[in-house]
C-alpha positions in Angstrom: 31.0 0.8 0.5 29.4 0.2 -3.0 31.8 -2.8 -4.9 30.9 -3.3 -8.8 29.4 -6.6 -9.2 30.7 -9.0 -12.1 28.0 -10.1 -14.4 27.1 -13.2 -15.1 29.3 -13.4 -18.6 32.2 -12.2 -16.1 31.6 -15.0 -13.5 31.1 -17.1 -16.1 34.5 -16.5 -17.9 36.5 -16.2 -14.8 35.7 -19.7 -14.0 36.6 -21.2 -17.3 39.7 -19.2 -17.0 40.2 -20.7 -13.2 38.8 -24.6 -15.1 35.8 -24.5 -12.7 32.5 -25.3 -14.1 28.9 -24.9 -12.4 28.7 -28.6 -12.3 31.6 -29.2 -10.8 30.4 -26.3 -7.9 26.8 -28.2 -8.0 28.6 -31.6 -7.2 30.6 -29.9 -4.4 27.3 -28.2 -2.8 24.9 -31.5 -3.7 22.6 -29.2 -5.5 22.0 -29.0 -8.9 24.1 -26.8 -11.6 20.8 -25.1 -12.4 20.7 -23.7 -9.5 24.1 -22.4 -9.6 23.8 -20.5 -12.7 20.1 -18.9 -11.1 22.4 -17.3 -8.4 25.2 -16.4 -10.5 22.5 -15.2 -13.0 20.8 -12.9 -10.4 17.1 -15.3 -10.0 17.7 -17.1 -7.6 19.5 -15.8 -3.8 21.2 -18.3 -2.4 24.3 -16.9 0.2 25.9 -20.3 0.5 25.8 -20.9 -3.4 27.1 -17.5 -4.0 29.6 -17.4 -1.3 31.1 -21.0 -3.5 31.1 -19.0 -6.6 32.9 -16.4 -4.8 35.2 -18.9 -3.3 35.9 -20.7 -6.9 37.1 -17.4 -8.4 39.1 -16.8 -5.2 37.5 -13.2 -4.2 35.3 -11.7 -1.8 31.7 -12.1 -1.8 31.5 -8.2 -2.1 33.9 -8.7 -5.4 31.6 -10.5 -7.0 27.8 -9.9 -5.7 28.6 -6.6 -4.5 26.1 -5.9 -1.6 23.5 -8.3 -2.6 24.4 -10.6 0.5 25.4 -7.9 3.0 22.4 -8.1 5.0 21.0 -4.3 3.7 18.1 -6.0 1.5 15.3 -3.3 0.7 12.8 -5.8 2.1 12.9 -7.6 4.6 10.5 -11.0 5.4 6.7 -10.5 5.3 4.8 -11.1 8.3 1.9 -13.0 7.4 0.2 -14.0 11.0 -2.9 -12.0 10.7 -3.5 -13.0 7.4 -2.4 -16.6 7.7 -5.2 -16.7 10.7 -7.6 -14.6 8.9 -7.5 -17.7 6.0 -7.2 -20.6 8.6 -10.8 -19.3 9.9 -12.4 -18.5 7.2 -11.7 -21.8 5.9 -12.4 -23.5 9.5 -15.8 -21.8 9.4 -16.7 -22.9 5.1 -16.7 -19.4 4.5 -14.6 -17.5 1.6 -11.4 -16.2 1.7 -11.7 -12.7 1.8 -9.5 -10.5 -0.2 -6.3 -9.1 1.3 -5.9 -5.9 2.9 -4.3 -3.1 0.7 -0.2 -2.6 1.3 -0.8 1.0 0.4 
């Protein structure tokens, strides 16, 4: 299931409509209101902050991020061990850094 997700100008209107400001969801969270509009803008993930937006217009996470949050992200963590040992010796042994192998 596919939901529309509201864009920022949406969220944003819906909350003035509701009296809520980012501040005042910034103040709530202890973070700062910047960070609130990243998420609701789409740069910056945050569940927790989204999930207060989402509360604050009084919908569903879905509602409002669609499936951004659902857990089906394209990409998952990196795993960096080899390459994070391949540095850490390198460096142990004043050698250089050599380049990173190719993803392809």
């Amino acid at each position: 299931m596919t939901s529309k997700k509201m864009t920022f100008e949406e969220i944003k209107k819906t909350l003035r409509e509701r009296d809520i400001t980012f501040t005042d969801i910034a103040h709530a969270l202890e973070i700062t209101p910047s960070h609130v509009t990243n998420v609701a803008k789409r740069s910056a993930r945050s569940k927790p902050v989204a999930e207060a937006i989402a509360l604050s217009l009084d919908l569903e996470l879905a509602e409002v991020f669609a499936n951004e949050y659902d857990g089906t992200s394209r990409r998952g963590p990196k795993d960096r061990t080899d390459r994070k040992q391949q540095i850490y010796a390198a460096l142990r042994n004043r050698q250089p850094v050599p380049a990173p192998q190719s993803m392809a």
